[in-house]
DSSP file (Angstrom, degrees, kcal/mol; ACC not computed):
  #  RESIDUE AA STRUCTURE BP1 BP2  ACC     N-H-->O    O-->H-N    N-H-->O    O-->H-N    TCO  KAPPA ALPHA  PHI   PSI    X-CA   Y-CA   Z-CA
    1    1 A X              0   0    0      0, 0.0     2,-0.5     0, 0.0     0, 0.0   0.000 360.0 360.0 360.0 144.2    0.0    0.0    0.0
    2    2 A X        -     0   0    0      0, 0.0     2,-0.3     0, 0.0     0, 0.0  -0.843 360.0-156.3-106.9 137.6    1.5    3.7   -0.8
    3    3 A X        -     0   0    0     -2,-0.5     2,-0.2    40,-0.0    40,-0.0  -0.787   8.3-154.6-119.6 157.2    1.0    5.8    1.8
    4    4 A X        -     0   0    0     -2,-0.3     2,-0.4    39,-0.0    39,-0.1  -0.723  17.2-111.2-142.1-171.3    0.8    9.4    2.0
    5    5 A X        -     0   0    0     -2,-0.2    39,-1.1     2,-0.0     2,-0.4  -0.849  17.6-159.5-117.8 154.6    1.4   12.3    4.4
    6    6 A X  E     +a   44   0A   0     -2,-0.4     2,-0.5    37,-0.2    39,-0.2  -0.982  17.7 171.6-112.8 128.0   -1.5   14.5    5.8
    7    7 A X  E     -a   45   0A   0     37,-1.6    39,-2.4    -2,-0.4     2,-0.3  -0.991  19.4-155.5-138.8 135.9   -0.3   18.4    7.2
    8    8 A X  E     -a   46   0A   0     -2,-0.5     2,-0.3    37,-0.2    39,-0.2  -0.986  12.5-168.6-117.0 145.4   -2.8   21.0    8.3
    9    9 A X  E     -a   47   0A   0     37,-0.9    39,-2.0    -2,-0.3    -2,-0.0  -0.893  24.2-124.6-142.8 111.1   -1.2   24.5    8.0
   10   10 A X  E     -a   48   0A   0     -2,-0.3     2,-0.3    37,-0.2    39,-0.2  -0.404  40.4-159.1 -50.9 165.4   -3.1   27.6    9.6
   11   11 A X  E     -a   49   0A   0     37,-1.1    39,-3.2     1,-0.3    40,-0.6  -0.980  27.1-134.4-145.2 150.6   -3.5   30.1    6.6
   12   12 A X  S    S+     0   0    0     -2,-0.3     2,-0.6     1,-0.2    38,-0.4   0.851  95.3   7.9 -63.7-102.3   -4.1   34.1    6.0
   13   13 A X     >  -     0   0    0      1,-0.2     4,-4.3    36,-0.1     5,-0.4  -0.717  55.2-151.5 -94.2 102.4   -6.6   33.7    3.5
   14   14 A X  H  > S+     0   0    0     -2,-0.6     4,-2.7    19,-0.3     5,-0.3   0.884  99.2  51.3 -47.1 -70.8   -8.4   30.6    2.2
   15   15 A X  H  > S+     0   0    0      1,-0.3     4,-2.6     2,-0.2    -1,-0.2   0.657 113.6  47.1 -26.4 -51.0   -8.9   32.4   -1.6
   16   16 A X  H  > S+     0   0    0      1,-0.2     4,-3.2     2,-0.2    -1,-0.3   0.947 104.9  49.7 -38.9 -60.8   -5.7   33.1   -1.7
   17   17 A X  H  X S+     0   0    0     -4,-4.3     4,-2.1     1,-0.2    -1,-0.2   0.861 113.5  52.7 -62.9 -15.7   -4.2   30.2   -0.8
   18   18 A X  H  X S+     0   0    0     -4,-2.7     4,-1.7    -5,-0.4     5,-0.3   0.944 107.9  51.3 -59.5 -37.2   -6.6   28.5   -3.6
   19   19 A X  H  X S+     0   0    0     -4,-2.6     4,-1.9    -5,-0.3    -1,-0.2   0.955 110.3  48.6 -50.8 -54.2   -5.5   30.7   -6.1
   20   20 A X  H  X S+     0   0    0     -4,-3.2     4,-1.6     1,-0.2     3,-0.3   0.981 118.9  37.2 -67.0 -40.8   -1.7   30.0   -5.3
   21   21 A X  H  <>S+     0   0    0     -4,-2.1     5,-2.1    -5,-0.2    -1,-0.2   0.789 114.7  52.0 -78.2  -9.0   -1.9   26.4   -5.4
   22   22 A X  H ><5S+     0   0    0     -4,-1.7     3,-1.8     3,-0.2    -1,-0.2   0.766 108.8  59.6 -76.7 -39.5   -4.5   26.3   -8.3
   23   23 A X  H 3<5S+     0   0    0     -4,-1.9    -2,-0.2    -3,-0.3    -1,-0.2   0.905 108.7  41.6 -52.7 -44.9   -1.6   28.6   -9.9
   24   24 A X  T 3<5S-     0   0    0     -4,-1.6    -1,-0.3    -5,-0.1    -2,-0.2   0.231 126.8 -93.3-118.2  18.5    0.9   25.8   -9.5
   25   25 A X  T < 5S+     0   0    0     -3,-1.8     2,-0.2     1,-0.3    -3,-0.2   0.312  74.8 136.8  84.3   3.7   -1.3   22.8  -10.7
   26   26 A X      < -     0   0    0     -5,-2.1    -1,-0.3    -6,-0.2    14,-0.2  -0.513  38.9-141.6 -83.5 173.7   -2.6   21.5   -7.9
   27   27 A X        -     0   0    0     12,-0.8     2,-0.4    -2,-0.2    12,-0.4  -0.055  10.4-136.2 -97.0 176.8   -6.3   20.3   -7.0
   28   28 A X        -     0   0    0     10,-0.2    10,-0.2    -6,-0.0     3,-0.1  -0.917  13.0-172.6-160.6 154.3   -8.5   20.4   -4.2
   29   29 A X        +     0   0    0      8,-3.2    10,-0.1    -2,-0.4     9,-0.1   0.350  64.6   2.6-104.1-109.8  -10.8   18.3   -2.3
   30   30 A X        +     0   0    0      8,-0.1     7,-0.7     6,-0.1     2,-0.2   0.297  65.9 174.4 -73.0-157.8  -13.1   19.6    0.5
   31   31 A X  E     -B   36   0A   0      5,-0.2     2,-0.2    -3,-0.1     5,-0.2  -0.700  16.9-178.1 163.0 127.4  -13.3   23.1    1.4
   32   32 A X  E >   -B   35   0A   0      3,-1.8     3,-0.8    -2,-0.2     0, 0.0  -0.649  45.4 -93.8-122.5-173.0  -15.1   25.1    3.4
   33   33 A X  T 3  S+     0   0    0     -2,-0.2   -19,-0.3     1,-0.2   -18,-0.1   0.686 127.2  42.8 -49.8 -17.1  -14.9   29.5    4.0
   34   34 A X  T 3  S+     0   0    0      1,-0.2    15,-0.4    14,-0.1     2,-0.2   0.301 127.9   0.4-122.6  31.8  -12.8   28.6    6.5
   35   35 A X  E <   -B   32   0A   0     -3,-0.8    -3,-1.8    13,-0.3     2,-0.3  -0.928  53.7-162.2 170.3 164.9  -10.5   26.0    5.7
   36   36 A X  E     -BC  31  47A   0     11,-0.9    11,-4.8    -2,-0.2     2,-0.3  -0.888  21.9-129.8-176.5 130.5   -9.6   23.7    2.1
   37   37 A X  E     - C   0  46A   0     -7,-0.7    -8,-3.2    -2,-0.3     2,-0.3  -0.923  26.1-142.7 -99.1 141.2   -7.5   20.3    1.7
   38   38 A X  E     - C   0  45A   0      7,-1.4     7,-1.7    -2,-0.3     2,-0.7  -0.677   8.6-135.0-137.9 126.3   -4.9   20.9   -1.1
   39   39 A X  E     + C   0  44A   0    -12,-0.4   -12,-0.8    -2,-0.3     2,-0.6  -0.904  38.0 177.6 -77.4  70.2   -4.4   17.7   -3.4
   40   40 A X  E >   - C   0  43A   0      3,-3.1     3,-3.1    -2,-0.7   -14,-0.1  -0.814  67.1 -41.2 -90.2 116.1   -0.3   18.2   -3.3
   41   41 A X  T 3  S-     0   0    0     -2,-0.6    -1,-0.2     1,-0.3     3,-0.1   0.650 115.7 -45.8  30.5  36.6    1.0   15.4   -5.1
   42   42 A X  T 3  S+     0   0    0      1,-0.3    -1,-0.3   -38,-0.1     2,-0.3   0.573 123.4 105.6  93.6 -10.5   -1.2   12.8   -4.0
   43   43 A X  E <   - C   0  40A   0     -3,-3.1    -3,-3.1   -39,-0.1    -1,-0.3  -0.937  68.6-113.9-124.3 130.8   -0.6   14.2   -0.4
   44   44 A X  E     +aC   6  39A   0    -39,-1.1   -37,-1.6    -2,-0.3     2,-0.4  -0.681  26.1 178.4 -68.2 121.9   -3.0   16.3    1.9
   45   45 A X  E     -aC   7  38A   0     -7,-1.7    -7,-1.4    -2,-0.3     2,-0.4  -0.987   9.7-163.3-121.4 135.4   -2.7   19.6    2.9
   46   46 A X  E     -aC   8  37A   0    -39,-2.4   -37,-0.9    -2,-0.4     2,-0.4  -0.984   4.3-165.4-129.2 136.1   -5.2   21.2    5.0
   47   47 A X  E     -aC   9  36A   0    -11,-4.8   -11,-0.9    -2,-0.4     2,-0.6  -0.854  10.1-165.5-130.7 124.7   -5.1   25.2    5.2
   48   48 A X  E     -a   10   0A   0    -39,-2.0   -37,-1.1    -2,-0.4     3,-0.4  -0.910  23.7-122.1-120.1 109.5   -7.1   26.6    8.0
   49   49 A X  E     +a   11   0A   0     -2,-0.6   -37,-0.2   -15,-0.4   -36,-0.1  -0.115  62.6 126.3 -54.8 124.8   -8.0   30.0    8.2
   50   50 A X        -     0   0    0    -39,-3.2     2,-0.3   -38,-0.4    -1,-0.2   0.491  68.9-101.6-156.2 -49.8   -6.7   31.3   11.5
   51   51 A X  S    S-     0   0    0    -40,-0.6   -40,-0.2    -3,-0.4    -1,-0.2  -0.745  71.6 -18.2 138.5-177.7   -4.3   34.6   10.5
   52   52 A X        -     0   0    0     -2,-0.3     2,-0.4     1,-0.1   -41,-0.1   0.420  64.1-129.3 -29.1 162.4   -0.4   34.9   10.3
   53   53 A X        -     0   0    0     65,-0.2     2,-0.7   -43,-0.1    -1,-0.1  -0.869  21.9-145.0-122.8 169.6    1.6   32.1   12.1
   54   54 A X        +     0   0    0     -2,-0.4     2,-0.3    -3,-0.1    -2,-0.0  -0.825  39.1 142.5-148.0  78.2    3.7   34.0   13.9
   55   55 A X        -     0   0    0     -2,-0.7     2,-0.7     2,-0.1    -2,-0.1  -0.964  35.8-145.8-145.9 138.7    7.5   31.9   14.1
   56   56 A X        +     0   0    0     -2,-0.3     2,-0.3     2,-0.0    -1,-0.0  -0.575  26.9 162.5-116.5  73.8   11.1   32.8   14.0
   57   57 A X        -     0   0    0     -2,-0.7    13,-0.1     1,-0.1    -2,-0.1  -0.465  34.4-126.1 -86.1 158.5   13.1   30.5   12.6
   58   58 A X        -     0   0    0     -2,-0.3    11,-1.3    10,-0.1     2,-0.4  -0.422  22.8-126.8 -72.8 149.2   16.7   31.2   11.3
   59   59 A X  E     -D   68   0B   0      9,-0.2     2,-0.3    10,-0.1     9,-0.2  -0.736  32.8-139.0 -90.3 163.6   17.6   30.4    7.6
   60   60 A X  E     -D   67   0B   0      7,-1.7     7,-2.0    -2,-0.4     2,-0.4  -0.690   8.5-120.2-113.6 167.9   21.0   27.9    7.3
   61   61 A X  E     +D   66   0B   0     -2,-0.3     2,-0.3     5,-0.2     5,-0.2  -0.949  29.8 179.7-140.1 128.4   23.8   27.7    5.1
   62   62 A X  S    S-     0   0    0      3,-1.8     3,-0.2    -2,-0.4    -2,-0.0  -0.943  80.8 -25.0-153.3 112.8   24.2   24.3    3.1
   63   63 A X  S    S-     0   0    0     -2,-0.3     3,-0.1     1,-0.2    -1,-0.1   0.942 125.8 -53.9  39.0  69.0   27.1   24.1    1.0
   64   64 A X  S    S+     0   0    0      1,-0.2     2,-0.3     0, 0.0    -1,-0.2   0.801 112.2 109.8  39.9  42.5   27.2   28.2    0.7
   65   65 A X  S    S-     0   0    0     -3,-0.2    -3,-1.8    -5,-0.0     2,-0.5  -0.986  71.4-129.2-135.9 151.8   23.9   28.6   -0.3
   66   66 A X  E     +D   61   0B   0     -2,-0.3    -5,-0.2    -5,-0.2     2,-0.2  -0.838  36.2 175.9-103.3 134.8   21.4   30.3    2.4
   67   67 A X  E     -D   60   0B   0     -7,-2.0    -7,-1.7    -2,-0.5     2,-0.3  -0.783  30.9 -95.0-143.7 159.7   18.0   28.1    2.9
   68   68 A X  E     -D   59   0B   0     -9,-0.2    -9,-0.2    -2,-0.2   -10,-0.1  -0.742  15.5-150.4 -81.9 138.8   15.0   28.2    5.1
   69   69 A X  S    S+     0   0    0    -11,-1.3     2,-0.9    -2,-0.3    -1,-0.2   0.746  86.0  59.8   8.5 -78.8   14.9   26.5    7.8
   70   70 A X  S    S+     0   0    0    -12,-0.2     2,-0.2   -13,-0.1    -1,-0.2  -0.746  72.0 113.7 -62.6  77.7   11.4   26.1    7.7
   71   71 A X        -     0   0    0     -2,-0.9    51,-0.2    49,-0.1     2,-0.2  -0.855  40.6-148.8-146.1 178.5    9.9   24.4    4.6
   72   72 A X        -     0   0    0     49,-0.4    51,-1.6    -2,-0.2     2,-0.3  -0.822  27.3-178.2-145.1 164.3    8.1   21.5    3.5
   73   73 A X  E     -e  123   0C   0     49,-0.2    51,-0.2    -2,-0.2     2,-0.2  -0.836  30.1-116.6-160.5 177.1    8.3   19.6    0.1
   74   74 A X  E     -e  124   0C   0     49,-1.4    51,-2.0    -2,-0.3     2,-0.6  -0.811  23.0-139.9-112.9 139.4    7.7   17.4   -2.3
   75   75 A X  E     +e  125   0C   0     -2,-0.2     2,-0.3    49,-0.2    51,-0.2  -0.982  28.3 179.1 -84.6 101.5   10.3   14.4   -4.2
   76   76 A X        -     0   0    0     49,-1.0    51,-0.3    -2,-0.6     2,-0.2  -0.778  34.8-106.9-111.8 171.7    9.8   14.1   -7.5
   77   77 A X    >>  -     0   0    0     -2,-0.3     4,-2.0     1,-0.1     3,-0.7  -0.648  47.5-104.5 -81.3 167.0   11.4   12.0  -10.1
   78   78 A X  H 3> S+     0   0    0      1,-0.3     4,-1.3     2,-0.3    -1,-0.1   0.435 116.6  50.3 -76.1 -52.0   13.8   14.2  -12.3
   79   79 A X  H 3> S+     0   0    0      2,-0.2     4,-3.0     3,-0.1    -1,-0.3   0.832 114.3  44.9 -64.7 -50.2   11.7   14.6  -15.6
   80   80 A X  H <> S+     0   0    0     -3,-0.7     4,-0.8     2,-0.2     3,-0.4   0.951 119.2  55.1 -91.0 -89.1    8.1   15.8  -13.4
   81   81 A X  H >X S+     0   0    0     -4,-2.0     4,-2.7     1,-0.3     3,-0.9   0.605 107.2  41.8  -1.4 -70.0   11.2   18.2  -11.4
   82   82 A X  H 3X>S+     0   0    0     -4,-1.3     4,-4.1     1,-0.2     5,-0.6   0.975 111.4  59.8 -75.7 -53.0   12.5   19.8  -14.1
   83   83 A X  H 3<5S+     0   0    0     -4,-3.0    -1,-0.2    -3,-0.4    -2,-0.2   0.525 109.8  40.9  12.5 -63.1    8.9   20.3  -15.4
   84   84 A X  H <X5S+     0   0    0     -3,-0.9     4,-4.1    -4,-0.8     5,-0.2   0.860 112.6  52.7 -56.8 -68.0    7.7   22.3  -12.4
   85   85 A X  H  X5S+     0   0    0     -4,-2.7     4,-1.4     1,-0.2    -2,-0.2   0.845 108.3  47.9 -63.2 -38.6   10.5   24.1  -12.1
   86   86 A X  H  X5S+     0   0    0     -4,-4.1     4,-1.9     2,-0.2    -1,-0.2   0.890 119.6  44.9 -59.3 -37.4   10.5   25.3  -16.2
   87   87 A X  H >><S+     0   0    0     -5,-0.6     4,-2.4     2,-0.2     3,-1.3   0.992 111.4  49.6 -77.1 -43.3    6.6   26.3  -15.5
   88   88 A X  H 3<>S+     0   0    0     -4,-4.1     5,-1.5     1,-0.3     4,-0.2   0.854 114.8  47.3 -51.8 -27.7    7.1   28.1  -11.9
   89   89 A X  H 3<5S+     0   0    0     -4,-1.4    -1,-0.3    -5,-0.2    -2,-0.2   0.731 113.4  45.8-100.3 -21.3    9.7   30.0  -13.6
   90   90 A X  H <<5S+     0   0    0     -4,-1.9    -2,-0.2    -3,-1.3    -1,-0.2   0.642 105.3  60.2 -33.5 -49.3    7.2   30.6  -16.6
   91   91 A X  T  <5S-     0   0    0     -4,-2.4    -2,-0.2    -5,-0.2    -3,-0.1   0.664 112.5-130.1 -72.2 -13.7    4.8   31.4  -14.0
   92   92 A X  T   5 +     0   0    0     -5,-0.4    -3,-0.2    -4,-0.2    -4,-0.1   0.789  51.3 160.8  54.1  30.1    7.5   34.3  -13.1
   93   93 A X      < -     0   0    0     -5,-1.5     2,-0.9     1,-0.1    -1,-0.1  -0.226  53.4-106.1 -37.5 140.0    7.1   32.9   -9.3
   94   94 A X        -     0   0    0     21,-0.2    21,-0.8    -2,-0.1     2,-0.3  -0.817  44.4-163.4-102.8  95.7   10.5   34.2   -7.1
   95   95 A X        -     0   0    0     -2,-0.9     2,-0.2    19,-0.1    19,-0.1  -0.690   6.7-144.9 -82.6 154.8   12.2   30.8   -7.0
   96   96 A X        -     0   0    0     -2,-0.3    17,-1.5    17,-0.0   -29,-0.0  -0.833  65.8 -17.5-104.7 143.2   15.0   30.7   -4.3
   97   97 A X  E     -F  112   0C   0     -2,-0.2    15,-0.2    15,-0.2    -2,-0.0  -0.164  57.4-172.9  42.1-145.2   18.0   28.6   -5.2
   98   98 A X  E     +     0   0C   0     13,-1.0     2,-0.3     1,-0.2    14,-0.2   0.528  39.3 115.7 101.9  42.2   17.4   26.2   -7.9
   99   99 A X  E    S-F  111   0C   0     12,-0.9    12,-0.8    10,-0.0     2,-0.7  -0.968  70.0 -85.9-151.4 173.5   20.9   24.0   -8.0
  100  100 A X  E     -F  110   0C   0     -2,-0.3     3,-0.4    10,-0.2    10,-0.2  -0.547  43.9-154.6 -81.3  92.4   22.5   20.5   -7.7
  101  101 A X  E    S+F  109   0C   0      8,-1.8     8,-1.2    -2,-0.7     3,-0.2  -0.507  74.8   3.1 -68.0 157.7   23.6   19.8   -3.6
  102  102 A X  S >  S-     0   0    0      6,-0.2     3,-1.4     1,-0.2     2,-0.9   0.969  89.0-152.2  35.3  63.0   26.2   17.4   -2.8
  103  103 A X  T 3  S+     0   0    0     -3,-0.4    -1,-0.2     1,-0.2     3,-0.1  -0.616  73.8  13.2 -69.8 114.7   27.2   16.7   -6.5
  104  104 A X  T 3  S+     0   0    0     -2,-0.9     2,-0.2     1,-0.4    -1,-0.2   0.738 106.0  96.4  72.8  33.3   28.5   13.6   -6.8
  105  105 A X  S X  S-     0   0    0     -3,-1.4     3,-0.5    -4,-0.2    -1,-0.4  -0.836  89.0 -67.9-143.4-178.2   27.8   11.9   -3.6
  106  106 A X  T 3  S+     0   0    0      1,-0.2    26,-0.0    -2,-0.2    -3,-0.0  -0.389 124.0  24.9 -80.6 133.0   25.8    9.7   -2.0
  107  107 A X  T 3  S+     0   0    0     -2,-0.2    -1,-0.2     1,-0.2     2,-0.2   0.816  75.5 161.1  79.8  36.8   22.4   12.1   -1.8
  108  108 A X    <   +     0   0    0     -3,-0.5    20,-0.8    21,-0.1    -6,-0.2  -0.703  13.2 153.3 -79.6 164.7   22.8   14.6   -4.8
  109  109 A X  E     -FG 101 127C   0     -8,-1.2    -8,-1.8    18,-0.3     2,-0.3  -0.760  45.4-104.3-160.5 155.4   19.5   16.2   -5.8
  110  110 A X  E     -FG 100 126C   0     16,-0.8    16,-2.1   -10,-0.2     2,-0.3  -0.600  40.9-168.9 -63.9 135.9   18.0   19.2   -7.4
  111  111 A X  E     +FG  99 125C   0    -12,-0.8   -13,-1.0    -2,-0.3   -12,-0.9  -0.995  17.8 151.8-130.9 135.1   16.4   21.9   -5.1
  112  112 A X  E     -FG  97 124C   0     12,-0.8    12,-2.3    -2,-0.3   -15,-0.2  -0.774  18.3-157.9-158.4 166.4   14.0   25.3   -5.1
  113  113 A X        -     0   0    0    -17,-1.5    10,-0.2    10,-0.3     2,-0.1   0.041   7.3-175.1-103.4 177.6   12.0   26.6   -3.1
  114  114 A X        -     0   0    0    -19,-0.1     8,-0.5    -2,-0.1     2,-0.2  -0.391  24.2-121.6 174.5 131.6    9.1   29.1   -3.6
  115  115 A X        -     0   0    0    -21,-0.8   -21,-0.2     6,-0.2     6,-0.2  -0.631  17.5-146.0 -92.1 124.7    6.7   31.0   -0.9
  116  116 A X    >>  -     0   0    0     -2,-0.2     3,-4.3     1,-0.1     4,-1.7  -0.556  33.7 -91.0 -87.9 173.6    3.5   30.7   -0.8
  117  117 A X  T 34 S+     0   0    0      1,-0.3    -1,-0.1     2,-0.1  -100,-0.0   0.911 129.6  57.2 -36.7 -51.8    0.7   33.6    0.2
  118  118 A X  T 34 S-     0   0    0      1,-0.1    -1,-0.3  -105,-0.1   -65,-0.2   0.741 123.8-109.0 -50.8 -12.9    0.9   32.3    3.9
  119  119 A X  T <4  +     0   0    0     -3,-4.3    -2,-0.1   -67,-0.1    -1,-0.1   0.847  69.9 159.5  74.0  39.2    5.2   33.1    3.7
  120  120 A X     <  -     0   0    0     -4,-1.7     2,-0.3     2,-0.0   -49,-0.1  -0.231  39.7-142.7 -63.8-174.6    5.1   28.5    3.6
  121  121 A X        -     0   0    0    -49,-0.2   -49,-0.4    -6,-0.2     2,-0.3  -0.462  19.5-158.9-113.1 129.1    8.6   28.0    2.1
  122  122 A X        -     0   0    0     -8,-0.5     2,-0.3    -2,-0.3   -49,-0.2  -0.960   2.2-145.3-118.5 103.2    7.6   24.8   -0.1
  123  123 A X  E     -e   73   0C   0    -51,-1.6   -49,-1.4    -2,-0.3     2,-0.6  -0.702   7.5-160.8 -51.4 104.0   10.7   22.4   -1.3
  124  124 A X  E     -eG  74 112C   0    -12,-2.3   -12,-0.8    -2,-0.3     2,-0.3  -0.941  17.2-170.3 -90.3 104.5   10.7   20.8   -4.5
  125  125 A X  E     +eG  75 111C   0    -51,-2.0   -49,-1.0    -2,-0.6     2,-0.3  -0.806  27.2 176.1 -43.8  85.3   12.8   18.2   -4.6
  126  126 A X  E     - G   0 110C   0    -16,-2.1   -16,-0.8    -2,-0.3     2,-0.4  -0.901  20.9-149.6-126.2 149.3   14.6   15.4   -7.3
  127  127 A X  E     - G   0 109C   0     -2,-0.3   -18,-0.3   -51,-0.3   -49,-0.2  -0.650  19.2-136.4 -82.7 146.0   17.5   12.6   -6.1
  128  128 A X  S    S+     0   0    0    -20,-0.8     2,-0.1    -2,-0.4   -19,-0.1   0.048 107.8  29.6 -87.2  10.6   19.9   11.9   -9.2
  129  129 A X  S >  S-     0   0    0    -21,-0.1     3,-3.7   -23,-0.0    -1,-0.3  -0.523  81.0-155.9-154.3 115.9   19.2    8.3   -7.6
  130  130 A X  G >  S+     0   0    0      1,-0.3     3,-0.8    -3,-0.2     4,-0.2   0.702  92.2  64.3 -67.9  -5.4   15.8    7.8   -5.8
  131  131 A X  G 3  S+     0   0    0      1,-0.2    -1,-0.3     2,-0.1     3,-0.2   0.530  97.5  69.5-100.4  17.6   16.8    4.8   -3.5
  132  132 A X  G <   +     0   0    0     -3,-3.7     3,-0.3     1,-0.2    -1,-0.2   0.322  55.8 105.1 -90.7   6.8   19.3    7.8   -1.9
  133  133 A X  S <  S+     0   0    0     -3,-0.8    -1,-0.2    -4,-0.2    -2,-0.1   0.922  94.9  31.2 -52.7 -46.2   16.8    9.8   -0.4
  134  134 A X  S    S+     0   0    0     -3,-0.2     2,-0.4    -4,-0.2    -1,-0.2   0.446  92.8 101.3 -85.8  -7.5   18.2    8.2    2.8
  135  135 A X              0   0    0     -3,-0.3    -3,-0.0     1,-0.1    -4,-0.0  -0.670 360.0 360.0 -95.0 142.3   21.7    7.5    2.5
  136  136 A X              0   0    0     -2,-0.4    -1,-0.1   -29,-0.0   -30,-0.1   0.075 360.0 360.0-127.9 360.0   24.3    9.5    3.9
């Protein structure tokens, strides 16, 4: 059985956030004025209107490039990555980063980022070998 992850997220504004995530191909399932689950890749997100979240995390420095702290993401395979990334950047969206970590070891992948209305950080993610998602 494939299993999948459920996160609920306070949010500013339900419309918005339908708008951004509609923006960036995703779906939705139920949905009320005050709240909407977000079809993320097969994965649930539920955005509950509640105001600002209000949190201070630091960004971090990974192989001299400066990264949020705070994000959540997606893995996709390589082709469906690059994909994304050519339409968000179509979309004229303000990616952060966009390049290859730990090239040519165990765990390389593609990364960017991109904020949604709520100031989420949201990861997208590709392995240059998927059974390395975990090796170190």
């Amino acid at each position: 059985m494939q299993t999948s992850f459920h996160m609920s997220l306070p949010c500013q504004s339900v419309k918005e956030t339908k708008q951004f995530y509609t923006s960036i191909g995703a779906t939705f399932g139920r949905s009320t004025l005050s709240w909407v689950d977000v079809n993320f890749y097969s994965h649930q997100i539920t955005f509950i209107k509640a105001g600002k979240f209000n949190f201070n995390c630091p960004n971090y420095v990974f192989e001299g490039k400066i990264l949020p702290s705070f994000h959540f993401g997606i893995i996709l395979d390589h082709t469906t990555w690059k994909n994304v990334y050519d339409k968000f950047r179509e979309l004229q969206l303000d990616l952060v980063t966009g390049s290859v970590f730990l090239k040519d070891k165990a765990g390389e992948h593609y990364s960017f980022f991109v904020k949604d209305p709520n100031d989420y950080m949201l990861e997208f993610k590709s392995f240059k070998d998927s059974n390395d998602v975990f090796t170190f």
